[in-house]
C-alpha positions in Angstrom: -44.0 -96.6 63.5 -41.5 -98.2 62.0 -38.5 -99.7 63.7 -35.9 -97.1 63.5 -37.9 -94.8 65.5 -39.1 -97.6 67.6 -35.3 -98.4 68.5 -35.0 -94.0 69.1 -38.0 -93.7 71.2 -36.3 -97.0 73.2 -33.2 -95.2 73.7 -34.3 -92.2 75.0 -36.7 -94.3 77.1 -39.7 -92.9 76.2 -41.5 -95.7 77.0 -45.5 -93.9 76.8 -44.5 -92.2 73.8 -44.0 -95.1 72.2 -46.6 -97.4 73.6 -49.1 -94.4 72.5 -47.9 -93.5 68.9 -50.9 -94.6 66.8 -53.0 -92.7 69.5 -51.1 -89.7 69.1 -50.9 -89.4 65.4 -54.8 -90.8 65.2 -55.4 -87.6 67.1 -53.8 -85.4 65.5 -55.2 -85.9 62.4 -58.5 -86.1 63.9 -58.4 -82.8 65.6 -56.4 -81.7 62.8 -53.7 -80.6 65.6 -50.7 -78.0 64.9 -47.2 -79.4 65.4 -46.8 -77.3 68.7 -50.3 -78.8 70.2 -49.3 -82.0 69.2 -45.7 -81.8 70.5 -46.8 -80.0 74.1 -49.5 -82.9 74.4 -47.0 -85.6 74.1 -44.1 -84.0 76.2 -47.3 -83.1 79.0 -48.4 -86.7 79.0 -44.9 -88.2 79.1 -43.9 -86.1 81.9 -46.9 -87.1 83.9 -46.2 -91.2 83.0 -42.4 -90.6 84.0 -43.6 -88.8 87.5 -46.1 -91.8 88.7 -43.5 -94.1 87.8 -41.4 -92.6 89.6 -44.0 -92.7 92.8 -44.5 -96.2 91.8 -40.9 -97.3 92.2 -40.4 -94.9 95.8 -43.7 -97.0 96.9 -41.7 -100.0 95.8 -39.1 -99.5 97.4 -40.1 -98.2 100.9 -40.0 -102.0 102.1 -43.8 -100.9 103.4 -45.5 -104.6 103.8 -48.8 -103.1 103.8 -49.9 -99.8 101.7 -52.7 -99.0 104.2 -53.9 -95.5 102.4 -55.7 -92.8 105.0 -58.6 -93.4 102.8 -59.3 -97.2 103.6 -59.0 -96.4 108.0 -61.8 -97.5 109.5 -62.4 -94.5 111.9 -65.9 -95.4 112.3 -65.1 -98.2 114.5 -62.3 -95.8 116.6 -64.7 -93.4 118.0 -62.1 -92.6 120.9 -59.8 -91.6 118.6 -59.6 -87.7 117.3 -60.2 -87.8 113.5 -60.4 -84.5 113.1 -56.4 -83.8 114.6 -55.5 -87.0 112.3 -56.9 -85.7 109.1 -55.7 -82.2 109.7 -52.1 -83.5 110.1 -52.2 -85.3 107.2 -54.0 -82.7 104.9 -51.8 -79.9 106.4 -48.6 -81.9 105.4 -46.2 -80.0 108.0 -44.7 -83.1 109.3 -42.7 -83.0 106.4 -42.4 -79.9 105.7 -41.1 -78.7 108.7 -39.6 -81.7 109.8 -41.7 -82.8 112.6 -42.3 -86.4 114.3 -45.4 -87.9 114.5 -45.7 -90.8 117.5 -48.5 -93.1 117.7 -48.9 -94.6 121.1 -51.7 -97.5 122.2 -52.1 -100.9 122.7 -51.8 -103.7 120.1 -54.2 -103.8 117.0 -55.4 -100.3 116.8 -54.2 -98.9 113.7 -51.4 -97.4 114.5 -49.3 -99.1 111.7 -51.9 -98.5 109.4 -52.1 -94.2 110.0 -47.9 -94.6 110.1 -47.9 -96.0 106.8 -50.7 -93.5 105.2 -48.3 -90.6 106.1 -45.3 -92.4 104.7 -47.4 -93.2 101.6 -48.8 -89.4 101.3 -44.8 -88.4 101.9 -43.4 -90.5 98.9 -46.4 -89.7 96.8 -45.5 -86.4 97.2 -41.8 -86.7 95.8 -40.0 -87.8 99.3 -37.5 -90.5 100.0 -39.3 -92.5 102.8 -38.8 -96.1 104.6 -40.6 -98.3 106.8 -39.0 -100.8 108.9 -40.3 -102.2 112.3 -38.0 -102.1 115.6 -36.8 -105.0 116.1 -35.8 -105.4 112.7 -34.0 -102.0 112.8 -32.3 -103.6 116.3 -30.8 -106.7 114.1 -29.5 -104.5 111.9 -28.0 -102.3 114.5 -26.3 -105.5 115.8 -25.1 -106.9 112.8 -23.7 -103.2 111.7 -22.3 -103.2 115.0 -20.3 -107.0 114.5 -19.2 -105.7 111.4 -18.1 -102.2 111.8 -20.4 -101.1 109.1 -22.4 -98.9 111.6 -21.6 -95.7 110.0 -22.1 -96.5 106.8 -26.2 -97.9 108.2 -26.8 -94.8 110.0 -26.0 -92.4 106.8 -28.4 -94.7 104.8 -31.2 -94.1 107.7 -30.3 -90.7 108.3 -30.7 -90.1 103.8 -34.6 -90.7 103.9 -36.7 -87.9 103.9 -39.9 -90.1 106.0 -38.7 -93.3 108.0 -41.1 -95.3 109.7 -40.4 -97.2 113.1 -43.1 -99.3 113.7 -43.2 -101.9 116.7 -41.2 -99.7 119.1 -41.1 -101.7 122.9 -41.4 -105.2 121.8 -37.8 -106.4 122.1 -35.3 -104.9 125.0 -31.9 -103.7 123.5 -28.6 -104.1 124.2 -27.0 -101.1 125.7 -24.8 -100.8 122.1 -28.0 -100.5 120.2 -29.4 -98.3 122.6 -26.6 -95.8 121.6 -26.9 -96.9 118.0 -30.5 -95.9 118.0 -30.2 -92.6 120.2 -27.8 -91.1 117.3 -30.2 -92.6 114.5 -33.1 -90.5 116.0 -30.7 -87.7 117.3 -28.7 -87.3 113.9 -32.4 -86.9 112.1 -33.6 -84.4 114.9 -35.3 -81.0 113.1 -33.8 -82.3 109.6 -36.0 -85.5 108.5 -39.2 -86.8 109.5 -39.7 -90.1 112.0 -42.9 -91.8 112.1 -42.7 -93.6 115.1 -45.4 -96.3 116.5 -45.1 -98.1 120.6 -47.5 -100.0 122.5 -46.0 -98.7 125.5 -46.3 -95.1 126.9 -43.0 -93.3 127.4 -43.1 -93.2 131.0 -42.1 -97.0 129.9 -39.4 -97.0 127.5 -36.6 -97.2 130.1 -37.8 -101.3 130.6 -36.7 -102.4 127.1 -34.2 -99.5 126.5 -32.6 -100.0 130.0 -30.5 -97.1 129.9 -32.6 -94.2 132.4 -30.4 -91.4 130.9 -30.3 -91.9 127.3 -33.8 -92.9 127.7 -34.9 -89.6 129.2 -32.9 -88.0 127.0 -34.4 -89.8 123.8 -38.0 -88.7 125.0 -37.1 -85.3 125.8 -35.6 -84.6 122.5 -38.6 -86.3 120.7 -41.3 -84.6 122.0 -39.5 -81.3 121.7 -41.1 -81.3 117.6 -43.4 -84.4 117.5 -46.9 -84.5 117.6 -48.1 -87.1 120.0 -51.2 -89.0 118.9 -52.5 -91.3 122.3 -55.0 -94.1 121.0 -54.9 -95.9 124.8 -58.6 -95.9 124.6 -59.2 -97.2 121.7 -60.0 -100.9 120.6 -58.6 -103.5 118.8 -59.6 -103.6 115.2 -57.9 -107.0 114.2 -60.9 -109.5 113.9 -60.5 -112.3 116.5 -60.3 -115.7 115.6 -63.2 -117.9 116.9 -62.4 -120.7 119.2 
């Protein structure tokens, strides 16, 4: 290749066409290929390169701290939990494609993070805008959108993914402005985008770190109205303990 095509294919950006030149005319002549073989090969094969990177880079930047793929869950060691339901949600794929919540409910170190973020992952794979971010760190941003006035232009940016992850729900209590804030995040997405939410409480105790009974109710209410509730009460913690 010499360096006037290098500097085309670098300007049109494409970047596998050029990495894999010598491959591609080695090829050709090998299988003695026609121009439109040849030609449909390279644009098939570009295509596909440009498409995972672009998966790459909506992985990148869903802020997820952990890719936890369904693959790697260790369902073995949650017998109380229904695998069956949790595979056929995933495989069937309706949470996003009919907009519905999915809420992950148990107690500390059961996996609920780790089956959020597989769904997220399966969602941007798939072509979708997603985001993870935990509660609290949602709350701080509330507050400082809040301070600043700047609290329309946060909630368009969470209302603009497709998937968005809340992880963590029920570990802070909220002030009664970010209450408000958060009930129009969840309200404004309602039956348009997907929410992946994940609490170690049960809803019958959201009202003691919300602290607002009516919006609180209300919240719940509209929720569960197209969510699919996965309880993992039962089940155990599968964070290894330290030894003492």
């Amino acid at each position: 290749m010499d360096d006037k095509l290098a500097q085309t294919l670098q300007y049109l950006r494409l970047r596998n066409l050029s990495n894999r030149w010598d491959e591609y005319m080695t090829l050709a002549r090998r299988k003695r290929m026609s121009v439109e073989r040849l030609l449909k090969l390279v644009l098939e094969d570009e295509y596909a390169a440009k498409r995972d990177n672009a998966r790459l880079l909506r992985r990148q930047r869903a802020h997820i701290p952990e890719q936890l793929e369904i693959e790697t869950f260790p369902f073995s060691r949650q017998p109380k939990l229904d695998r069956k339901r949790i595979i056929s949600l995933y495989d069937n794929f309706d949470y996003m494609t009919t907009q519905r919540n999915i809420i992950w409910l148990g107690k500390t170190g059961c996996g609920k993070t780790g089956l959020a973020t597989s769904f997220l992952l399966q969602a941007l794979d798939r072509g979708y805008r997603g985001y993870f971010i935990t509660f609290p760190e949602l709350v701080n941003e509330l507050f400082q959108a809040c301070a600043d006035r700047s609290d329309g232009k946060l909630l368009k940016r969470y209302l603009s993914y497709d998937c968005l992850v809340i992880d963590e729900i029920g570990y802070i209590e909220v002030e009664s402005a970010q209450v408000g804030q958060f009930f129009t995040l969840l309200g404004q997405r309602h039956k348009k985008k997907t929410t992946l939410l994940t609490s170690n409480l049960g809803f019958s105790e959201w009202g003691s770190f919300l602290r607002n009974p009516q919006l609180t109710a209300a919240l719940i209410s509209r929720l569960t109205e197209v969510s699919y509730v996965i309880n993992m009460k039962d089940c155990v913690n599968l964070r290894p303990k330290l030894e003492q």
